[in-house]
PDB file of N, CA, C and O in Angstrom:
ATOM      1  N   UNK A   1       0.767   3.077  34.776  1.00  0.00           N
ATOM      2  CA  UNK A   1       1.943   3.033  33.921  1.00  0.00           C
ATOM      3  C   UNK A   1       2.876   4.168  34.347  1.00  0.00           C
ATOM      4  O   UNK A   1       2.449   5.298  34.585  1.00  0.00           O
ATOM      5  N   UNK A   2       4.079   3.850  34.428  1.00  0.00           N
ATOM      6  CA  UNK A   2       5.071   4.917  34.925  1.00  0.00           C
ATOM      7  C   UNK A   2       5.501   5.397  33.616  1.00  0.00           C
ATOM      8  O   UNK A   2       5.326   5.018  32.458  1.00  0.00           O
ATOM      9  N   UNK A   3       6.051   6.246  34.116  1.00  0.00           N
ATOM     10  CA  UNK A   3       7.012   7.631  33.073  1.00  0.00           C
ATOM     11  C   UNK A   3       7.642   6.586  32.204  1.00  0.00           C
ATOM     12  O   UNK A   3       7.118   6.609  31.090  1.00  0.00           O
ATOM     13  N   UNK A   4       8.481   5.775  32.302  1.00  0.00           N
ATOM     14  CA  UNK A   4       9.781   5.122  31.585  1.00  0.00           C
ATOM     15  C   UNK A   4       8.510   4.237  30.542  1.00  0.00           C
ATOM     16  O   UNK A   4       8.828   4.070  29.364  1.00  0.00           O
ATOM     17  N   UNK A   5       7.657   3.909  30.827  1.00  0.00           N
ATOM     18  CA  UNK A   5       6.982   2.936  30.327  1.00  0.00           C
ATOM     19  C   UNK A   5       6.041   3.439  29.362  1.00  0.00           C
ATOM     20  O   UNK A   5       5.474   2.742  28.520  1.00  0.00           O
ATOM     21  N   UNK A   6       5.937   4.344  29.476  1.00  0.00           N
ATOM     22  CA  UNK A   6       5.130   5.248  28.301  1.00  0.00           C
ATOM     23  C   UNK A   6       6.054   6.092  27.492  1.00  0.00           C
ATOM     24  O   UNK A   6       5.816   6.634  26.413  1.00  0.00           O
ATOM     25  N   UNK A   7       7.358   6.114  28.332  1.00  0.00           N
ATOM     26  CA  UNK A   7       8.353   6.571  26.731  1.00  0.00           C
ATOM     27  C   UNK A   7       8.805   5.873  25.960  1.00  0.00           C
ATOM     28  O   UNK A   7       9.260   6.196  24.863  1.00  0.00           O
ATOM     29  N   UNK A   8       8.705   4.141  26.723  1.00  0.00           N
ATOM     30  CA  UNK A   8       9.169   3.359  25.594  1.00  0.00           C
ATOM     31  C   UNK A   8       8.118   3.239  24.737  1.00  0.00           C
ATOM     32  O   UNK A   8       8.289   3.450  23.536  1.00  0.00           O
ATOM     33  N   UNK A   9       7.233   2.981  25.102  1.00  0.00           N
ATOM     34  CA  UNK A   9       5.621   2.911  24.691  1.00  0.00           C
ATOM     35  C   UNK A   9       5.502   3.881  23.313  1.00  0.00           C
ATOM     36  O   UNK A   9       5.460   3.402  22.180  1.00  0.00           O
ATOM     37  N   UNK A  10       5.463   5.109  23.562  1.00  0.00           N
ATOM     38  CA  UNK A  10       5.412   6.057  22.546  1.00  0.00           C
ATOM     39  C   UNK A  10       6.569   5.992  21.473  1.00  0.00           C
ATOM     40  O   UNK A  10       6.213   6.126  20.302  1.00  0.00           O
ATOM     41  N   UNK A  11       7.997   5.790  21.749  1.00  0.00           N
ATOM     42  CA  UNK A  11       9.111   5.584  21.016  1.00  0.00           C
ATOM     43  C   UNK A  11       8.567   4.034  20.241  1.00  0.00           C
ATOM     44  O   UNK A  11       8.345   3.949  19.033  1.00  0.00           O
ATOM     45  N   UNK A  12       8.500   3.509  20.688  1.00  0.00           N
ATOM     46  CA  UNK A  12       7.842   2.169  19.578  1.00  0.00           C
ATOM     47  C   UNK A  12       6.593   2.329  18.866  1.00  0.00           C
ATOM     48  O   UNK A  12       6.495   1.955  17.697  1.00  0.00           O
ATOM     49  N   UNK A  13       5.856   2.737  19.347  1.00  0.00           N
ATOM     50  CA  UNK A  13       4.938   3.414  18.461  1.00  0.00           C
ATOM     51  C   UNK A  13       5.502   4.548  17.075  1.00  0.00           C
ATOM     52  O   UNK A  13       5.518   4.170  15.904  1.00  0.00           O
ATOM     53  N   UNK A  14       5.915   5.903  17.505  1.00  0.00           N
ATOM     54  CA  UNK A  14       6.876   6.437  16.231  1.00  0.00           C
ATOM     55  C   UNK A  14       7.856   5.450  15.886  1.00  0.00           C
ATOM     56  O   UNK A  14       8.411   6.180  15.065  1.00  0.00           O
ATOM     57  N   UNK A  15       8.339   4.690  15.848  1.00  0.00           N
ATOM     58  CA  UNK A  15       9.355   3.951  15.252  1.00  0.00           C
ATOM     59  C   UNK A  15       8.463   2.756  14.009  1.00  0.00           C
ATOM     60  O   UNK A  15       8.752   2.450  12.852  1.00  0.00           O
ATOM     61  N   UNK A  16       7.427   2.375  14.830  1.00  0.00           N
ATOM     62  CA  UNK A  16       6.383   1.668  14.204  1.00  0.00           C
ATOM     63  C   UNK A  16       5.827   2.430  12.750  1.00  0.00           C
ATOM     64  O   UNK A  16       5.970   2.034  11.594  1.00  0.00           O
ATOM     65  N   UNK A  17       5.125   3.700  13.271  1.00  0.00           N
ATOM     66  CA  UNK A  17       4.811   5.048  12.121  1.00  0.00           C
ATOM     67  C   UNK A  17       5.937   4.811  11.137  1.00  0.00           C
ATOM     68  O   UNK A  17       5.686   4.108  10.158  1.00  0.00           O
ATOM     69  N   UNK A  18       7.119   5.308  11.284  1.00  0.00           N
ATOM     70  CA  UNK A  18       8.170   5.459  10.820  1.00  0.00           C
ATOM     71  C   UNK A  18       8.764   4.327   9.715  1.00  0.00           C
ATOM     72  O   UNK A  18       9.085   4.600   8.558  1.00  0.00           O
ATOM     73  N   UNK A  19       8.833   2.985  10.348  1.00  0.00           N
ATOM     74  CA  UNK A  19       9.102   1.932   9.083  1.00  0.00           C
ATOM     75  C   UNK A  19       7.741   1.774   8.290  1.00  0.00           C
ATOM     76  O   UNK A  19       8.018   1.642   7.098  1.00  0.00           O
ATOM     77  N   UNK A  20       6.561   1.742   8.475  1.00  0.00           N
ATOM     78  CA  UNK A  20       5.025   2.270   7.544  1.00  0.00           C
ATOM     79  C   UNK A  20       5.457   3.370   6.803  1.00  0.00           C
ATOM     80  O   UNK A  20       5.261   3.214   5.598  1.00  0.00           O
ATOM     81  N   UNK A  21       5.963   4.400   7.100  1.00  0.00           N
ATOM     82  CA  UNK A  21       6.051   5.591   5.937  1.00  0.00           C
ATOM     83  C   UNK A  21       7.016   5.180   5.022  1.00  0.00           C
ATOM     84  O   UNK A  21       7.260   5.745   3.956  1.00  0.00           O
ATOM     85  N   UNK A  22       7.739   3.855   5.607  1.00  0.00           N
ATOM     86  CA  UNK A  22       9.241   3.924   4.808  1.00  0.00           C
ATOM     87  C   UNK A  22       8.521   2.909   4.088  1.00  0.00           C
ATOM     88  O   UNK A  22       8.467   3.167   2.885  1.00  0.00           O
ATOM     89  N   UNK A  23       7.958   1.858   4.416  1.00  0.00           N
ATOM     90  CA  UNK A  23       7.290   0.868   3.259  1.00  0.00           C
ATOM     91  C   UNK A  23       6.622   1.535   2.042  1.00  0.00           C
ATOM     92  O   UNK A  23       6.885   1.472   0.841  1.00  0.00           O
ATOM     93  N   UNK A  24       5.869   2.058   2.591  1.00  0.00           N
ATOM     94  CA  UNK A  24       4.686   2.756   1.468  1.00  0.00           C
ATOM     95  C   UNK A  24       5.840   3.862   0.540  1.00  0.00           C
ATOM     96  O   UNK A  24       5.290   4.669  -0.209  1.00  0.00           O
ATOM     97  N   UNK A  25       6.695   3.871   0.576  1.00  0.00           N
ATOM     98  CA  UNK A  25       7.508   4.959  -0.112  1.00  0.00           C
ATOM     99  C   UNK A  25       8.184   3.905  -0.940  1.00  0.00           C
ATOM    100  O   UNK A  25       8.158   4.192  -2.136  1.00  0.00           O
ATOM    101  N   UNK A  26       8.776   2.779  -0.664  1.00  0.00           N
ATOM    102  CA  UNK A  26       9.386   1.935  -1.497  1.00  0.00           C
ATOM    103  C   UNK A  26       8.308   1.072  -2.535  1.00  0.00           C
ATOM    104  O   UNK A  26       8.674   0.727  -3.658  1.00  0.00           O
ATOM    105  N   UNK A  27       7.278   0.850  -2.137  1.00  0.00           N
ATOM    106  CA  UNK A  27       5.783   0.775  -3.198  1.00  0.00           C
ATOM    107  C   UNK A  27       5.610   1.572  -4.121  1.00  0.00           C
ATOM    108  O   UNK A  27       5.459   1.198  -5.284  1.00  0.00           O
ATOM    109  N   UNK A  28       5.603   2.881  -3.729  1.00  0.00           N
ATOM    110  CA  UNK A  28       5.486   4.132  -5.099  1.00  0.00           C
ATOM    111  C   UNK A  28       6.644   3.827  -6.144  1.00  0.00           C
ATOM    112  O   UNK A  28       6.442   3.686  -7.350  1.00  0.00           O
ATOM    113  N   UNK A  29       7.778   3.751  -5.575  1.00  0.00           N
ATOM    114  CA  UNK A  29       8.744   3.249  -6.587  1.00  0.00           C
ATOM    115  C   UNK A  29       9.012   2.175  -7.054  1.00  0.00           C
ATOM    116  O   UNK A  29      10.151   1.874  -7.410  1.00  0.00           O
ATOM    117  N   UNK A  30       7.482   1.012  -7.173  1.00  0.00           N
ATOM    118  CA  UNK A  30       7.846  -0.108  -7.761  1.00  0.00           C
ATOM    119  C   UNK A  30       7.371   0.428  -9.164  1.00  0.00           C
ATOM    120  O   UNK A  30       6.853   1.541  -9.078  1.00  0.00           O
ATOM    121  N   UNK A  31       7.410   0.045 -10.090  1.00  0.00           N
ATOM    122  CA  UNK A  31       7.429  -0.318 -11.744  1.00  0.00           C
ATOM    123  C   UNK A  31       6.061   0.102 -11.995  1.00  0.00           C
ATOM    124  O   UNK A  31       5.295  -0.707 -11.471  1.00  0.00           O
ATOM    125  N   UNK A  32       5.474   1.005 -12.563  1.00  0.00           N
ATOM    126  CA  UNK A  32       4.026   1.603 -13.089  1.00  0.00           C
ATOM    127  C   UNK A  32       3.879   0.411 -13.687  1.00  0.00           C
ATOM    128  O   UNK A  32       4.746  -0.451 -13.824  1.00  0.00           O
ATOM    129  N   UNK A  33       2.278   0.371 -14.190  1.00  0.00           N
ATOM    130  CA  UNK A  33       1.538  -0.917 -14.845  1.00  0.00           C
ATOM    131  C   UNK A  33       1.467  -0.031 -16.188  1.00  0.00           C
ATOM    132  O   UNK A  33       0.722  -0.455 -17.072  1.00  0.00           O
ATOM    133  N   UNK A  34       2.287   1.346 -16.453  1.00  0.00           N
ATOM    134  CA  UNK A  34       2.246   2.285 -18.072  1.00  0.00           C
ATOM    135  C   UNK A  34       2.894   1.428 -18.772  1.00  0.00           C
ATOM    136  O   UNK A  34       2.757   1.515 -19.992  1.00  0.00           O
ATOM    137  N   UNK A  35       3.944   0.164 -18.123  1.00  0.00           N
ATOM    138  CA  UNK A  35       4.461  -0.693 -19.179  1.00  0.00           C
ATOM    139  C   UNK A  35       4.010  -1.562 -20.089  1.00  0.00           C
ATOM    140  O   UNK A  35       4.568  -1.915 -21.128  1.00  0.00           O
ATOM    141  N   UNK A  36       2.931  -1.905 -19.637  1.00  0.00           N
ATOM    142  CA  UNK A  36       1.595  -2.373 -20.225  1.00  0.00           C
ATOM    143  C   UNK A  36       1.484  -2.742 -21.268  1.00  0.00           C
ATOM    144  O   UNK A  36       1.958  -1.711 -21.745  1.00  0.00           O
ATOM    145  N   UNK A  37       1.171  -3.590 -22.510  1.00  0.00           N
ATOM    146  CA  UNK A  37       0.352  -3.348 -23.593  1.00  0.00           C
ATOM    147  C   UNK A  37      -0.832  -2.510 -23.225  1.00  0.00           C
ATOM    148  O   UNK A  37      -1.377  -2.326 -22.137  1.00  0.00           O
ATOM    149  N   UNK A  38      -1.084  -2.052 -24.424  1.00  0.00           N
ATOM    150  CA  UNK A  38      -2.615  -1.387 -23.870  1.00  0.00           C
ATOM    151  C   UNK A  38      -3.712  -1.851 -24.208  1.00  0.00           C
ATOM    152  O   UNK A  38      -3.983  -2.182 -25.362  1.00  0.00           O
ATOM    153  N   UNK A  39      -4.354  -1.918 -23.388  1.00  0.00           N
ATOM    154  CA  UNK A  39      -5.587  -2.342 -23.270  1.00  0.00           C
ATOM    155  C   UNK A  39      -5.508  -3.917 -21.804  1.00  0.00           C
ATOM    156  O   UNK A  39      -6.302  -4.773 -21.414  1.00  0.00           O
ATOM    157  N   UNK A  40      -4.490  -3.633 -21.565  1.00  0.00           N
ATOM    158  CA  UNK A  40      -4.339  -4.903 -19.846  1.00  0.00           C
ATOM    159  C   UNK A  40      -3.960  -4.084 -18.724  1.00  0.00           C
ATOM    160  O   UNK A  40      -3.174  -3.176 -18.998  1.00  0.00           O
ATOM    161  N   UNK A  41      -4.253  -4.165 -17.773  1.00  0.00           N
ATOM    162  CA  UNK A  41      -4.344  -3.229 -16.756  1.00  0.00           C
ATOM    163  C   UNK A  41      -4.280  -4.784 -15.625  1.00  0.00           C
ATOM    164  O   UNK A  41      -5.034  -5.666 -16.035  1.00  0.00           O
ATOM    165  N   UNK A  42      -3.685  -5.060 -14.647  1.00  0.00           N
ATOM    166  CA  UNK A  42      -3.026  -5.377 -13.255  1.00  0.00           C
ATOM    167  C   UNK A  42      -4.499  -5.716 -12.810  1.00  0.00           C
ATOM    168  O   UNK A  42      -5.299  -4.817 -12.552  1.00  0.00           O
ATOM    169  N   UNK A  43      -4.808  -7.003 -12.735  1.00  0.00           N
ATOM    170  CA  UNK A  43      -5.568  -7.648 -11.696  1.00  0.00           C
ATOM    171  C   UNK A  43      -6.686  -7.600 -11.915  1.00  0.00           C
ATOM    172  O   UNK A  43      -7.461  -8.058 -11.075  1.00  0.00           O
ATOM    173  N   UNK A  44      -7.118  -7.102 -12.969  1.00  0.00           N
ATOM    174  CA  UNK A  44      -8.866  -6.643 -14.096  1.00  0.00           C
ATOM    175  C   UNK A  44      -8.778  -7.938 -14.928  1.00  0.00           C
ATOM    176  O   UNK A  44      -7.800  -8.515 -15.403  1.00  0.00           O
ATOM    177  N   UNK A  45     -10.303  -8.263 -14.965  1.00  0.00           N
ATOM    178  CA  UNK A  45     -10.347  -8.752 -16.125  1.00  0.00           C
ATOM    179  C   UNK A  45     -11.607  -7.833 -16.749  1.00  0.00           C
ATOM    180  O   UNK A  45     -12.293  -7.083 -16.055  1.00  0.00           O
ATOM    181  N   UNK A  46     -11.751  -8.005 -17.975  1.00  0.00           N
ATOM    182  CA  UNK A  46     -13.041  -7.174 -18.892  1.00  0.00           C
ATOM    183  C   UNK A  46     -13.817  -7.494 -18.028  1.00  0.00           C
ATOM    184  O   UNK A  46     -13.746  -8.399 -17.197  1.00  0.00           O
ATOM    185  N   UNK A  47     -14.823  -6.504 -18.276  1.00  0.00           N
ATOM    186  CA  UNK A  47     -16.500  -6.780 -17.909  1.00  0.00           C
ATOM    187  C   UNK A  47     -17.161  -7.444 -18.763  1.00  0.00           C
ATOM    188  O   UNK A  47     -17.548  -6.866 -19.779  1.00  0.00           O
ATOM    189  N   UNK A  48     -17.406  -8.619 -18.584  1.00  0.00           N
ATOM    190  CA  UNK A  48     -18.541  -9.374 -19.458  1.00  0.00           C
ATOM    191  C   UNK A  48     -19.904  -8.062 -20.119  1.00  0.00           C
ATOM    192  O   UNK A  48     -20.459  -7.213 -19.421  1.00  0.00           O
ATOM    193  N   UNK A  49     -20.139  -8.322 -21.731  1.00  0.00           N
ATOM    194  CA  UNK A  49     -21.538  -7.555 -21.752  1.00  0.00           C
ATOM    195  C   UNK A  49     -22.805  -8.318 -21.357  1.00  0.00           C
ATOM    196  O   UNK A  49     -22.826  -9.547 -21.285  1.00  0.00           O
ATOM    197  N   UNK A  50     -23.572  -7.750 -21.174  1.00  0.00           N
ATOM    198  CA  UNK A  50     -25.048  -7.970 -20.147  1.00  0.00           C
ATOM    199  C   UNK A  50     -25.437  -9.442 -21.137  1.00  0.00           C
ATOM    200  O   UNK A  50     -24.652  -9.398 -22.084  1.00  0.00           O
ATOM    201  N   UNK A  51     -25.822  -9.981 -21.193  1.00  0.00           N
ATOM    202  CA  UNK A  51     -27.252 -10.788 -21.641  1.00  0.00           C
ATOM    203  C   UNK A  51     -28.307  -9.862 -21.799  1.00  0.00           C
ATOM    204  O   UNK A  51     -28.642  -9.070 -20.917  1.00  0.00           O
ATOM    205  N   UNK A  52     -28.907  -9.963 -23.065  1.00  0.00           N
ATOM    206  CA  UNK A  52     -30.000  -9.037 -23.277  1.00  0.00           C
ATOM    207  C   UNK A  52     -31.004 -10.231 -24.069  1.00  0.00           C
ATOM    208  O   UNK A  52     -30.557 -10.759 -25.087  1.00  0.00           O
ATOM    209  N   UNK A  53     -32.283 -10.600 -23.587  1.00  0.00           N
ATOM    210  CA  UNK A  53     -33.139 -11.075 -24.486  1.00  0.00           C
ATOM    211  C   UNK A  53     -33.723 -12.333 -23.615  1.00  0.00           C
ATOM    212  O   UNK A  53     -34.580 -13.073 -24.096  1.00  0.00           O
TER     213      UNK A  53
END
């Protein structure tokens, strides 16, 4: 691999890094699940209790 080809190489790679840090930053600022009623929480359901007997 020549010189030119490993700088593009590496420049697409950080550029790659770079829109990933920018995704995951626009996620933190979606809408908390604190809006909630309480007692429902995002993608849970209760735990069944055991069967005993």
């Amino acid at each position: 691999m020549n010189k030119r080809a490993k700088k593009r190489l590496k420049e697409a790679i950080k550029k790659d890094i770079g829109e990933r840090a920018d995704k995951r930053q626009e996620q933190t600022f979606s809408p908390p699940s604190k809006n909630l009623p309480p007692g429902q929480t995002r993608g849970f359901t209760a735990k069944p209790e055991k069967k005993r007997g």
